[in-house]
MDTraj code that builds the backbone (N, CA, C; nanometers):
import mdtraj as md
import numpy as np

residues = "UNK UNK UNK UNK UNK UNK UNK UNK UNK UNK UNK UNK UNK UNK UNK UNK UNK UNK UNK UNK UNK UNK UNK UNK UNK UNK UNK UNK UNK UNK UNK UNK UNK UNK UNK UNK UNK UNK UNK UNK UNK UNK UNK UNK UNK UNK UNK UNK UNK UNK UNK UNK UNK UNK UNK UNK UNK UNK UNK UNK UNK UNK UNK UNK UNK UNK UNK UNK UNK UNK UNK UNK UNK UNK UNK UNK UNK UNK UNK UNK UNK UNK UNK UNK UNK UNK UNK UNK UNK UNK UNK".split()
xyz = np.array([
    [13.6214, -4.8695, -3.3703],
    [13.5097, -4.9612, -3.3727],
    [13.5445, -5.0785, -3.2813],
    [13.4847, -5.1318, -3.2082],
    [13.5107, -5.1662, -3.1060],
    [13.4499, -5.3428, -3.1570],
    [13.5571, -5.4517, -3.1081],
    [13.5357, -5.5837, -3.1702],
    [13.3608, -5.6170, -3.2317],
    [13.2659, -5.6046, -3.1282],
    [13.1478, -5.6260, -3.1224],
    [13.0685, -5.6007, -3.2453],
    [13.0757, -5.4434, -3.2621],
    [13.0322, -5.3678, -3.3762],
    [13.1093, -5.4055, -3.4798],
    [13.2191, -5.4200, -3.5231],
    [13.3049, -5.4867, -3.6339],
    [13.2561, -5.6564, -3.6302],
    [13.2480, -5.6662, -3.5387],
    [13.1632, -5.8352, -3.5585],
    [13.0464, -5.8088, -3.6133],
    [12.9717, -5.7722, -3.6266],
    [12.8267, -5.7316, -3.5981],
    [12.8085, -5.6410, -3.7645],
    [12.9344, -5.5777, -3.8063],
    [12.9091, -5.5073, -3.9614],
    [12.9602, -5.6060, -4.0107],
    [13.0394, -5.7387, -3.9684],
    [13.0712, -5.8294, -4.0762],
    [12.9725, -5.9094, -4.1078],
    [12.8992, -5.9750, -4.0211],
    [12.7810, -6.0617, -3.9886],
    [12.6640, -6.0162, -4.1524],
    [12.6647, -5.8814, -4.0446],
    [12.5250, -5.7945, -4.1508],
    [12.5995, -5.8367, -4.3487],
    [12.7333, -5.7848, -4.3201],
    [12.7739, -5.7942, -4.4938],
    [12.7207, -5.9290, -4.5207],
    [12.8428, -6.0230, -4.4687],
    [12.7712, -6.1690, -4.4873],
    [12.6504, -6.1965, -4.5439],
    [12.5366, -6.1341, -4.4505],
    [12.3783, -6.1445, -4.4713],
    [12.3619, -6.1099, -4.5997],
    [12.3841, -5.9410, -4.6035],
    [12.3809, -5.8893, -4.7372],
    [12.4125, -6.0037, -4.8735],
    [12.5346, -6.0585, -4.8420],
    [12.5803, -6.1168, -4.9698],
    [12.5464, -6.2746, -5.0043],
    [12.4772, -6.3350, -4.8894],
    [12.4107, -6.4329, -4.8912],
    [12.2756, -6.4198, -4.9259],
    [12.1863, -6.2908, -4.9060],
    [12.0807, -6.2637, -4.9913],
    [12.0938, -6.2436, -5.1350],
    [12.1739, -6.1794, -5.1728],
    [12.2483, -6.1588, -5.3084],
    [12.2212, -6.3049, -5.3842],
    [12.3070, -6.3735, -5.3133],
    [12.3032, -6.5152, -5.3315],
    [12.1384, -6.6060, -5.3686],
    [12.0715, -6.5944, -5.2438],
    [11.9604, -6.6441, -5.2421],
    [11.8494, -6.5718, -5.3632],
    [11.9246, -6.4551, -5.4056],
    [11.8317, -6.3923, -5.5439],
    [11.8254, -6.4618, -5.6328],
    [12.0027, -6.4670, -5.6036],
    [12.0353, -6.5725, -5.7768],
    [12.0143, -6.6872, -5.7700],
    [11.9564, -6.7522, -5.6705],
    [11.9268, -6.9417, -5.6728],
    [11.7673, -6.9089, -5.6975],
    [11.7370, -6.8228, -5.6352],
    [11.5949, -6.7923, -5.6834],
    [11.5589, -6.7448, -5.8828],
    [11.6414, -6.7042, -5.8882],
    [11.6330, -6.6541, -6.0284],
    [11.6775, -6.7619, -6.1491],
    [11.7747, -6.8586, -6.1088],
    [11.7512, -6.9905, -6.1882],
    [11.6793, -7.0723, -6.1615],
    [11.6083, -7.1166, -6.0340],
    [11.5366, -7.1952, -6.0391],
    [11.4265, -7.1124, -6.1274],
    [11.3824, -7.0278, -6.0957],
    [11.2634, -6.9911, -6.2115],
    [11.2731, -7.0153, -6.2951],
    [11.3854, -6.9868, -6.3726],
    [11.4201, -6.9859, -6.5421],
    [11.4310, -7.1812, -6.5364],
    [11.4617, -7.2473, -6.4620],
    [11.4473, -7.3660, -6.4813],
    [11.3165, -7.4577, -6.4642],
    [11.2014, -7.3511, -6.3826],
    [11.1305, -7.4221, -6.3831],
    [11.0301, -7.3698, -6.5217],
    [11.0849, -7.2574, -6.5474],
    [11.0160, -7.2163, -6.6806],
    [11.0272, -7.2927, -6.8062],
    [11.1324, -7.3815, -6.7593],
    [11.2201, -7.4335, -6.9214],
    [11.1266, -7.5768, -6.9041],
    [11.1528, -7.6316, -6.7434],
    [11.0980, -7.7525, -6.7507],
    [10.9730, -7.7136, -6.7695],
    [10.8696, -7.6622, -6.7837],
    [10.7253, -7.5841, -6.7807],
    [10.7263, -7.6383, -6.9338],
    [10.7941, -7.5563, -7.0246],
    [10.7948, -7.5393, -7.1566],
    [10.8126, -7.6943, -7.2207],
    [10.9363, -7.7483, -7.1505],
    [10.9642, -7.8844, -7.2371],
    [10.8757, -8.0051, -7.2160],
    [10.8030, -7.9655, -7.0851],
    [10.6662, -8.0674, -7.0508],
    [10.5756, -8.0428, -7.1086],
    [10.5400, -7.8853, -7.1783],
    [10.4391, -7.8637, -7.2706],
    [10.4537, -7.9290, -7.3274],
    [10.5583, -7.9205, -7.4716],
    [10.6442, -7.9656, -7.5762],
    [10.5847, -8.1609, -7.5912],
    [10.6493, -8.2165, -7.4731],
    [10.6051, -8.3497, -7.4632],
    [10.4914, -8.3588, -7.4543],
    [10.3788, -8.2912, -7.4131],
    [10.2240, -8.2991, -7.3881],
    [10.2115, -8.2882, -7.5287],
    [10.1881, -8.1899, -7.6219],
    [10.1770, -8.1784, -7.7093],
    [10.1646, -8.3125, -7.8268],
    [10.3274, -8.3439, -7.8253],
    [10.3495, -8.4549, -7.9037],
    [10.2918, -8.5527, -7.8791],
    [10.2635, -8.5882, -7.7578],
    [10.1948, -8.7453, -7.6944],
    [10.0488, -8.6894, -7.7284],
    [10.0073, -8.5723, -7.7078],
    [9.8929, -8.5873, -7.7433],
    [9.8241, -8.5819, -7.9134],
    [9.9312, -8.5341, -8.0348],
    [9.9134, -8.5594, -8.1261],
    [9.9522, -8.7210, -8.1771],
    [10.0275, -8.7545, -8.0972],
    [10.0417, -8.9289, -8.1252],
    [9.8684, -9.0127, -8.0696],
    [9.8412, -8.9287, -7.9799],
    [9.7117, -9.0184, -7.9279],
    [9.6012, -8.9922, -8.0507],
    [9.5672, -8.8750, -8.1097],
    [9.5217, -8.8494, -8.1728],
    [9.4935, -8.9177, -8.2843],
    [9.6577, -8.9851, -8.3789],
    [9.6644, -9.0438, -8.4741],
    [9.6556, -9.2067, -8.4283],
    [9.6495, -9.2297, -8.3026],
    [9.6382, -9.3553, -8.3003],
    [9.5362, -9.3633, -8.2457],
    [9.4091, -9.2858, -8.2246],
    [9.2980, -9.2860, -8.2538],
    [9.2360, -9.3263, -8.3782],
    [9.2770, -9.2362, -8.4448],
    [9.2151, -9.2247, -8.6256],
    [9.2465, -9.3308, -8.6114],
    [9.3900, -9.3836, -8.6715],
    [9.4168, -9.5030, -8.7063],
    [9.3480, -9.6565, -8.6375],
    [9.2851, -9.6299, -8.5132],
    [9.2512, -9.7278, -8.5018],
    [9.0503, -9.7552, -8.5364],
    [9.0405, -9.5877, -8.5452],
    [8.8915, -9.6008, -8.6270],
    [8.8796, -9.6524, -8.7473],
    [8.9893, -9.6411, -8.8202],
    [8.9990, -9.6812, -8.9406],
    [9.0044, -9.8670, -8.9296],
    [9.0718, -9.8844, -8.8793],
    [9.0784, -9.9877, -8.8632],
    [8.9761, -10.0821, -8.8094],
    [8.8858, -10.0151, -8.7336],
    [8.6892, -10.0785, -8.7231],
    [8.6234, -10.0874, -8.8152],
    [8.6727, -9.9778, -8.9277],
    [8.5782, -9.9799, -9.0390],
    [8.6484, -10.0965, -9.1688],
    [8.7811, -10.1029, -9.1582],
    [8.8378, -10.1572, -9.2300],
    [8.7691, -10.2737, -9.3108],
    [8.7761, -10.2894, -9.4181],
    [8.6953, -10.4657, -9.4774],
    [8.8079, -10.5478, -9.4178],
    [8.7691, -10.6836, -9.4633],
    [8.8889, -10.8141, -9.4643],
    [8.9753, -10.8066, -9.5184],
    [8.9524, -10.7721, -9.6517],
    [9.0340, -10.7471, -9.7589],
    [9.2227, -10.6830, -9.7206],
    [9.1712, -10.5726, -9.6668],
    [9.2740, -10.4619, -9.6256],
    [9.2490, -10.4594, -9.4171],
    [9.1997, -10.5530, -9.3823],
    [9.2645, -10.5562, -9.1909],
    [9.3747, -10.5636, -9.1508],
    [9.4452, -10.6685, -9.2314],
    [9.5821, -10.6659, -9.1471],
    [9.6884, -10.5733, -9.2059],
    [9.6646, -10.5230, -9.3055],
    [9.7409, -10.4109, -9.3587],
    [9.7007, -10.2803, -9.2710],
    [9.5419, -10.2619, -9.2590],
    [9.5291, -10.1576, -9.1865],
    [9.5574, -10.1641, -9.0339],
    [9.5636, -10.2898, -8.9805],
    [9.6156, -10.3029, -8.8409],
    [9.7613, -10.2823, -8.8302],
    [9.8593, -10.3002, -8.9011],
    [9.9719, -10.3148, -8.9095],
    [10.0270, -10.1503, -8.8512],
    [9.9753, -10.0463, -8.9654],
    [9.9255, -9.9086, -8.9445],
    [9.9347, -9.8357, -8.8350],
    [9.8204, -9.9078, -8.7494],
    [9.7092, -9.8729, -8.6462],
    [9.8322, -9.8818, -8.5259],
    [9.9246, -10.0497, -8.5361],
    [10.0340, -10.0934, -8.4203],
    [10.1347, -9.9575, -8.4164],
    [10.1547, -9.9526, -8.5578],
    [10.2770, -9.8698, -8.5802],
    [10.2764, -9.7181, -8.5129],
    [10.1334, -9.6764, -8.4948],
    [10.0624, -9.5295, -8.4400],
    [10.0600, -9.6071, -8.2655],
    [9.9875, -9.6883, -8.2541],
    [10.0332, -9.7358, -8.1006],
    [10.1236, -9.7432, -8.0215],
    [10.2651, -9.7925, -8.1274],
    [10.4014, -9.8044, -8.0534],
    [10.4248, -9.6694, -8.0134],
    [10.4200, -9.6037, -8.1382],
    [10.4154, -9.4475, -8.1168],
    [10.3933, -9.3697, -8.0525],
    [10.2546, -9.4190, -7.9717],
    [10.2142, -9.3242, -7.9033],
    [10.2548, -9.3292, -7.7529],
    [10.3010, -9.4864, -7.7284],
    [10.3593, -9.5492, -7.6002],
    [10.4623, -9.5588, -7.5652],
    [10.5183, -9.5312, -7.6863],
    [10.7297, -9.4563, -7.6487],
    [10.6990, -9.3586, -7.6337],
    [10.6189, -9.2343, -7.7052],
    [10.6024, -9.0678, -7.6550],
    [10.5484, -9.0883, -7.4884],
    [10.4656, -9.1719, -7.4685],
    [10.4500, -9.1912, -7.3168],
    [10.5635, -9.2346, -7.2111],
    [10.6481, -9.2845, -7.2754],
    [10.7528, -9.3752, -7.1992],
    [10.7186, -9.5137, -7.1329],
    [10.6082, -9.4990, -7.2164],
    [10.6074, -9.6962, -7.1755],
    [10.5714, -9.7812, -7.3285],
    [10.5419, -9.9028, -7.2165],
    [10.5227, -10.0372, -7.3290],
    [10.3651, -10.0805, -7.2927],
    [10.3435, -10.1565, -7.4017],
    [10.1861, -10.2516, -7.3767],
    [10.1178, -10.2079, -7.4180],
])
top = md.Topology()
chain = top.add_chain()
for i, resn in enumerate(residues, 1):
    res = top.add_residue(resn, chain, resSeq=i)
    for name in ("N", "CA", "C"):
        top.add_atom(name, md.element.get_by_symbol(name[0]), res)
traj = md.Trajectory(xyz[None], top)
């Protein structure tokens, strides 16, 4: 085999085993973007059952008498904070 062609079947292996390669970067990024897919559901989910209750809670709190407002506002904050740390913010 003459240098060229022995250059030339090493090259090709190389290729070969750098596709190999490029399978498997391909094949975790999937599984990673599957996971991040899943755990962004996960957080959608929760933020959106926090919005939910700090909804209610703050309907309740329109209807509320005098009597029971700042008890029922107190409530209402506590479902707000809630729902704005599941967001990752403040205000």
């Amino acid at each position: 085999m003459s240098s060229r062609e022995s250059y030339e079947a090493q090259v090709q292996s190389e290729f070969a085993e750098v596709q190999s390669q490029l399978s498997a970067l391909a094949a975790r990024a999937h599984t990673a973007v599957s996971a991040a897919r899943a755990e962004s559901e996960r957080l959608l989910q929760a933020a959106q059952s926090k919005h939910d209750e700090a909804l209610h809670r703050f309907e309740v709190l329109k209807r509320a008498g005098e009597d029971n407002w700042v008890a029922v506002k107190t409530t209402f904050e506590t479902a707000w904070t809630e729902l704005r740390d599941a967001l990752g913010s403040r205000g």
